[in-house]
N, C-alpha and C positions, 0 to 999 in steps of 0.2 A: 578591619580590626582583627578579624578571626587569624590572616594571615600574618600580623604584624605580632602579635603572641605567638605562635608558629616560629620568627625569628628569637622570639626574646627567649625563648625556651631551648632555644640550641645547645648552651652548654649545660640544662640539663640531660639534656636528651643524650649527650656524651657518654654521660653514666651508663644510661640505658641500654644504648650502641654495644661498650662493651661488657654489661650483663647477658646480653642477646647473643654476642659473637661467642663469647664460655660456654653461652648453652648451646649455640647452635654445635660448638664442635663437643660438646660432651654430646650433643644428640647423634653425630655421625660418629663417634668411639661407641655409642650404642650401637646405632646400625651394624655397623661394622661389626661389633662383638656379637649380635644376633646372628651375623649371617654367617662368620664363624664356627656359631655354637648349634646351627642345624644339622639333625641328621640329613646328611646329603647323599642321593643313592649315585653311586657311580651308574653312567650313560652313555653311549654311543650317540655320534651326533645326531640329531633331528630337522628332516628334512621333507619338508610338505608343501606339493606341488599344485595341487586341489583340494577339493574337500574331502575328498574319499579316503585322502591319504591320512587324517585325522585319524581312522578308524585302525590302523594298518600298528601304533603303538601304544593301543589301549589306555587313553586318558582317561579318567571322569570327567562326566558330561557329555553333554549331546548337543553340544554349539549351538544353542539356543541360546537369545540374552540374557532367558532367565536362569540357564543352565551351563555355560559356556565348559569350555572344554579345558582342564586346567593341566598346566607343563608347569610342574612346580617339586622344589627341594631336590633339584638334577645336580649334579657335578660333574661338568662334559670337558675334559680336556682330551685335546684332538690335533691332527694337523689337517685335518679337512679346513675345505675353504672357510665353513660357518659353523659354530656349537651348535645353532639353533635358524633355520632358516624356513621361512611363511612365505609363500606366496601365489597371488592367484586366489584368492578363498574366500569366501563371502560367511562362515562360520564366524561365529565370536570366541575369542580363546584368551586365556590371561597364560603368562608366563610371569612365575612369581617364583621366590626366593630362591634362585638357580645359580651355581658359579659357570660360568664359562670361560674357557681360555683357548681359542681356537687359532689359524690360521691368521685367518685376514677379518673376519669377522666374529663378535661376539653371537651378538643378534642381528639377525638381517629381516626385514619386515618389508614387504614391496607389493602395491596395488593390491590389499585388499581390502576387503567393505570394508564402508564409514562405520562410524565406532564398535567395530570387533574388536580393535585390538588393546590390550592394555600390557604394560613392561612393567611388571611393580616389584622394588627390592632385589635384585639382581646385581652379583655382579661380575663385572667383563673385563678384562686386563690383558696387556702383551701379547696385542692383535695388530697384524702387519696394517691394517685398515684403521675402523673405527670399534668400540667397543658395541656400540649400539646404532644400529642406523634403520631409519624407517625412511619407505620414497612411497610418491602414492598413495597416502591412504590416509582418508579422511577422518577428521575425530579421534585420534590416536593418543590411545593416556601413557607415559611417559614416565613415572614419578620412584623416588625412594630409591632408582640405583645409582652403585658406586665403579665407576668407570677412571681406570686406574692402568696409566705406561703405554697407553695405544701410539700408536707410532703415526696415526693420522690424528682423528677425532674422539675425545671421547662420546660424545651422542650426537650424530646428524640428523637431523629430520628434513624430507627435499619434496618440494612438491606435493603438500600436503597440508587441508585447510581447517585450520581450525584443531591442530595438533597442543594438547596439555603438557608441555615438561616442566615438571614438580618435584621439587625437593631432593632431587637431587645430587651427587658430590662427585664432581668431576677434575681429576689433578695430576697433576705430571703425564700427561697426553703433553704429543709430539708439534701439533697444533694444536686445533680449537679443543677448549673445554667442551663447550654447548653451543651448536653450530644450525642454525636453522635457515633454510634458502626457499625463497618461495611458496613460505606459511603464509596466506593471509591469516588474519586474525588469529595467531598465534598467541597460547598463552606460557610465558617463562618466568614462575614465580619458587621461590625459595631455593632457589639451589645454590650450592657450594661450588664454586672455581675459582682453584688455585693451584698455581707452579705451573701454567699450561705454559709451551714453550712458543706458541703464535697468537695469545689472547683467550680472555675465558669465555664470555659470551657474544655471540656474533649471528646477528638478524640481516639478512638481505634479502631486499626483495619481500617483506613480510608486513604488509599495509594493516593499518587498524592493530596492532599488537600489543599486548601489554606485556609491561620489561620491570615487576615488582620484587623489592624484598627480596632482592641477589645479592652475595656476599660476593663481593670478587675481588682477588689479592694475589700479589705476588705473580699475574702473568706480564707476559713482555709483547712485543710487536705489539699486535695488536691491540694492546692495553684489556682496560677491565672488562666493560661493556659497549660494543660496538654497532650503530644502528645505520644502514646503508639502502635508502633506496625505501624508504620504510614510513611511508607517508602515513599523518594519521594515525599515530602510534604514542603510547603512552611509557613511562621511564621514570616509575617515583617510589621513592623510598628504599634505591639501593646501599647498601654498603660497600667502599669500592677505596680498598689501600697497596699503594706499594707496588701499583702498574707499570711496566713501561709506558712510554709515552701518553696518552691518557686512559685516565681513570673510566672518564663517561666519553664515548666520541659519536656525536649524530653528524653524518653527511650525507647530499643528496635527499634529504627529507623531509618532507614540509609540514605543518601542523602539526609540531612532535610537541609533545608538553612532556619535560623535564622537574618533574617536582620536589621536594624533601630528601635530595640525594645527599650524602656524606660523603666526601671525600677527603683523604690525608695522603700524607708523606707524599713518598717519592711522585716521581711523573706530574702530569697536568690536570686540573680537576676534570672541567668540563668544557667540550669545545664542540661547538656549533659552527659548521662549514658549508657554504654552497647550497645551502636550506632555504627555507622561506615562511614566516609565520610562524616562527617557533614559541615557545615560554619557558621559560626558563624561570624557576620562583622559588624561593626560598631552601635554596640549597646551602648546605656549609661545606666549603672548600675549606683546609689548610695543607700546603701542599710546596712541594721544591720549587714549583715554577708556578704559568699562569694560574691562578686557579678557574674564574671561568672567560672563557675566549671566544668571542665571536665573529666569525670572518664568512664575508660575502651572503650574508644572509637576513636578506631581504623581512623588514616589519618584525622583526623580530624583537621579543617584547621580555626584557632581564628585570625581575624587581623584587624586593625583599630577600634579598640573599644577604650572606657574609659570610666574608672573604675572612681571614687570620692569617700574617704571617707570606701572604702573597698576595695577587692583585687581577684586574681586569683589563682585558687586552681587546681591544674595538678595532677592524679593518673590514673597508668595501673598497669596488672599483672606481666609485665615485664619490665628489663628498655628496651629489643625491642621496646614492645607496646608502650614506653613512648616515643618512641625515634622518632614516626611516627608521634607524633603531628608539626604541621606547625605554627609556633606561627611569624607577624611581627607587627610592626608599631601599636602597643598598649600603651596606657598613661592608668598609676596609677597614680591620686594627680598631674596630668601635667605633669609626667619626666615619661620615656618610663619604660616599663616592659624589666628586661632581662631575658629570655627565653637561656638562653648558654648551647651548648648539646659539649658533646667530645673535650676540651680545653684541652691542654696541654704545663703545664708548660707556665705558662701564670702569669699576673698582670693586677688587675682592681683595680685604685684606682684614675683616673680621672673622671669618669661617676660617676655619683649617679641615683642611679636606684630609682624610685617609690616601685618596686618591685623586688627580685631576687631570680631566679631559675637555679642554677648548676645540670646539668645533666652527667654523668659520663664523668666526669670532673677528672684531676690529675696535682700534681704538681703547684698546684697555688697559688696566695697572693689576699684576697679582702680585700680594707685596707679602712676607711676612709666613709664609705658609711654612710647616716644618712637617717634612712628610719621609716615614720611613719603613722598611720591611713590606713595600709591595712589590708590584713588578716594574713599571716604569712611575718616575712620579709624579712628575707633567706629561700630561702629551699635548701640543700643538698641533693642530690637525688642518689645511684651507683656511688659517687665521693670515692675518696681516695687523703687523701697528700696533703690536704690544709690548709690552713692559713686563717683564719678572722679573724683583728683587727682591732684597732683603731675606731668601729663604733657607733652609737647609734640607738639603735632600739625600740622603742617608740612608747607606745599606740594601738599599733596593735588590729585588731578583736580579733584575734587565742593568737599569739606567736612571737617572736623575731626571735630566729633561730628554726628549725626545721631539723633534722640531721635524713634519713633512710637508710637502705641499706649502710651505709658508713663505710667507717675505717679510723683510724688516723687522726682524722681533728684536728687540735689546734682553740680555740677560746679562744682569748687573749685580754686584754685590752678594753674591749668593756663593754656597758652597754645596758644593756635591764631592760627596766623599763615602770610600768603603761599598762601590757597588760593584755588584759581581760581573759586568762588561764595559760599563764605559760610563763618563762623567754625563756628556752630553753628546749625543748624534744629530744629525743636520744629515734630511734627506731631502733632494726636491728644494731644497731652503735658501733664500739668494738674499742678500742685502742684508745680513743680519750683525748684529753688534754683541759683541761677547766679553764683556770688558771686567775689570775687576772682582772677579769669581778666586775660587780658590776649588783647585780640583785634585783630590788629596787620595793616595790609593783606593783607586780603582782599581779591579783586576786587569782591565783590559787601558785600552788609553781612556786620557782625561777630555779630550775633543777628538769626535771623528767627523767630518766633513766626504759624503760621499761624493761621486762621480758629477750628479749632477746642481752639485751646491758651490754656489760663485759669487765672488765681490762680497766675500761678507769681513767681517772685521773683528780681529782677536788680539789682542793687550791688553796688558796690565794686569794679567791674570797670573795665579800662582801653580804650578805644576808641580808637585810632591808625591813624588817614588811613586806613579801610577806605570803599570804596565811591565813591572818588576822585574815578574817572573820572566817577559821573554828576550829580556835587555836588548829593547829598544828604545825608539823615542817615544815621549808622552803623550804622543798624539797623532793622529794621520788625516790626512789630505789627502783627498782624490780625485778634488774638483778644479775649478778656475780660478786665475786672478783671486785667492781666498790673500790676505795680507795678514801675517801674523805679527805685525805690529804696527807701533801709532805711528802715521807718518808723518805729521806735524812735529812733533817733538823729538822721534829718532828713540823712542823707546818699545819693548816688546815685552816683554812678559820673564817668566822667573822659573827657572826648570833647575830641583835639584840635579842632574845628571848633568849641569851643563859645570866645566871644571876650567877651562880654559878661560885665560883672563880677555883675548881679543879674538875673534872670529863670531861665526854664524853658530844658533841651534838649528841641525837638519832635521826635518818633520818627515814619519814615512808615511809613504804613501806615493801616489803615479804622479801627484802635480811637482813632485818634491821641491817642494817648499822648503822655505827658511825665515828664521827670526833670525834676521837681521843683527840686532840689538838686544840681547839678554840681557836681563835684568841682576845685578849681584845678588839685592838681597828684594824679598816680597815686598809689593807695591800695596801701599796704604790707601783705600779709599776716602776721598773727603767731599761732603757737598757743605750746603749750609745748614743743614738740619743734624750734623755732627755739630759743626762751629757752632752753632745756635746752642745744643747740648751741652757744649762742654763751656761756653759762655757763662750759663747757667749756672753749671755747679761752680765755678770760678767765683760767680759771688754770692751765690747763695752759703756755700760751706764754710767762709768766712763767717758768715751774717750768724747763723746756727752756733758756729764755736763759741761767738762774741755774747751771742743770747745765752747760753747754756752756762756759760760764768759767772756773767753777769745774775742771773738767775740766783745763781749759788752762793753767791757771795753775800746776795739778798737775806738769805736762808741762815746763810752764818751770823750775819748782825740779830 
């Protein structure tokens, strides 16, 4: 229950999100203007090789931890390799409210004692390197600097356990915002990255980590927050907009728990890859593409999240591996995601899902569903022997239906229109029947049949100006023996672009295909539960007029 409140409070929390983001950047227009406004003593660089060399430019302090040695309010512009460079030294020293603009490095900190060191407030810019980089050196606090135009990283920390980076603001670096490589137990909480030009924050190699309360936007490649190799690591309650490609990415890592993350706009929420035992729980995605995606990764446990405006995307190498995913109490667009694995001989035509996902599944009917603005809107995944009709599937990211590993599926009476790649694709997919649909601008074609999809069966369908933009045909074909029409009757289907009164429509694609038999105008479906319908009103609406008169006439006497 605790976590089902958790979801219901989402779009309060909105608000909140961006009260938090105005303050968090009125708080670095403070920084910033603090560090601005310090007297700053011009310095020659600083460079200490032991501890003796401490002594050599008269800090305060005696690098004791009660007494550390303090490098503070410098302004070192230099073309030396480093403003500021430690190493070797078992003293504790802080370096605090310093501008540096060196070389190749701002800060360089390398192999010395556990928790001597501390970077607070500082800042490093238009370093052939990185602005700040620590290697070696355990227990290292991190926090309050602004690391700005590096041409590698703005803060790297390597080989160093149990390093603090806090708070942060790391932006327009060349690569990584906040780069950490072989932290165990690393902790990266509150910091700012944005405009980095290879990703803003990025853990490898960093077991047990925590990855809190990060704002991350507007970087590309490597998207917002990046976790690689980083088992046993925790990733909750970031903020993460306007990524290239994605917003949150875990691969390579097992036991990661993903909690309370926000994602928007551009790029893809959240994608779990090549992992194992992850969680994934109550995050909000709304987002260009998938919002959250999970591929090849094993027990992986997705529940209480929602999706707005995009959708959920399921891939393993097996339907085993697929079959180990734990999917519950998830909302697409407000109506639940269905996740249904091994149904049999079943009917769904009361629910109307946000989203759906049949897993070797057989023997069924989905009738009636109207599902729009996710990512795919069916997926047929190792089903056989079903039925989808009657639905409309609409505007989707991907696709309407998406059909792999299956056989025999009939897709009937249904419309899929307005999706930004294709009406329906057929991977893997053999025997299947695709008859009276109406597949109506699509960006990409209205049917695509890959390489290894064969003997399935397409008429009486309508094809309406899909594929527009790159004046082709409305549809492709890659596979075998696919028939784009009926052969009993010598009819095919209905394609605005077809103009000729006698000849073939040529489908593209390697099998190059043809319909036959174009249809002039759209093919009308009829079973008996139309006839039974219109039966009905035939004499029912007589019956009604005659009552309704008669009634009145009454009224009149």
């Amino acid at each position: 229950m605790k976590s089902m409140k958790k979801v219901s409070i989402f779009f309060f929390t909105l608000l909140v999100i961006n009260c938090n983001t105005t303050s968090t950047m009125g708080n670095i227009q403070k920084i910033s203007n603090s560090h601005s406004s310090l007297l700053f003593v011009e310095h020659l660089p600083i460079l200490i090789k032991n501890d003796t060399d401490f002594s050599l430019y008269g800090f305060t302090g005696n690098g004791t931890k009660e007494n550390p040695y303090l490098i503070q309010n410098l302004s070192i512009t230099t073309n030396a390799s480093s403003g500021i460079e430690i190493i070797n030294t078992s003293k504790f020293f802080i370096i605090r409210d310093c501008y540096v603009d060196a070389k190749n490095y701002g800060i360089y900190i390398s192999n010395v004692s556990a928790e001597t060191a501390k970077i607070i407030n500082n800042t490093c810019r238009n370093h052939i390197y990185h602005g700040i980089a620590v290697y070696t050196s355990n227990y290292t606090t991190v926090t309050g600097n602004i690391c700005m135009f590096n041409s590698w990283h703005g803060i790297i920390v390597g080989a160093s356990y149990n390093p603090n980076v806090s708070d942060n603001f790391c932006s327009k670096n060349n690569r990584i915002g906040i780069y950490l490589s072989d932290c165990n137990s690393s902790k990266a909480t509150n910091n700012t990255c944005q405009y980095n030009l290879q990703g803003g924050l990025l853990l490898d190699s960093c077991k047990r980590s925590v990855v809190d309360n990060n704002s991350c936007h507007n970087n590309t490649l490597n998207g917002g927050i990046r976790l690689v190799d980083s088992n046993s690591s925790n990733v909750n309650y970031n903020y993460c907009s306007d990524n290239i490609n994605n917003n949150i990415f875990v691969i390579y890592s097992s036991d990661v728990s993903i909690i309370e993350n926000y994602c928007f706009a551009s790029g893809r929420g959240i994608l779990v890859s090549s992992s194992e035992n992850c969680t994934v729980e109550s995050n909000y995605c709304s987002t260009l593409y998938t919002g959250i995606s999970v591929k090849r990764a094993l027990k992986t446990r997705v529940y209480q999240n929602q999706i707005d405006k995009c959708g959920f995307s399921f891939s393993a190498d097996t339907v085993e591996d697929l079959l180990t995913y734990d999917l519950s109490s998830n909302l697409v667009n407000g109506k639940p995601l269905g996740f249904l694995t091994n149904l049999l001989d079943f009917k769904i035509k009361k629910i109307n899902y946000g989203q759906l996902f049949l897993i070797n599944c057989s023997e069924g009917v989905i009738s009636n569903q109207l599902i729009t603005e996710t990512q795919v809107a069916i997926s047929i995944l190792y089903s056989n022997n079903l039925i989808i009709k009657d639905s409309q599937l609409n505007s989707n990211n991907e696709g309407g239906i998406h059909l792999k590993n299956s056989y025999n599926i009939e897709i009937l009476n249904s419309i899929s229109s307005f999706n930004k790649q294709y009406g329906l694709l057929a991977e893997y997919s053999s025997y299947c029947s695709i008859v009276y649909n109406s597949f109506e601008l699509n960006y990409l074609w209205g049917v695509v049949l890959d390489l290894y999809s064969r003997n399935n069966s397409i008429h009486h369908n309508s094809f309406i100006e899909n594929n527009q933009y790159f004046n082709t045909a409305q549809a492709k074909d890659d596979g075998q023996n696919n028939v784009w029409y009926d052969e009993e009757s010598e009819e095919g289907n209905y394609w605005t672009d077809y103009f000729v009164v006698v000849g073939s429509y040529y489908i593209d694609g390697f099998a190059n295909a043809q319909d036959l038999y174009p249809l002039s105008e759209p093919p009308i479906y009829r079973n008996n539960n139309i006839y039974y319908s219109f039966l009905s009103l035939v004499v029912l609406i007589p019956l009604i007029v005659f009552g309704y008169f008669r009634f009145s006439s009454k009224r009149k006497r």
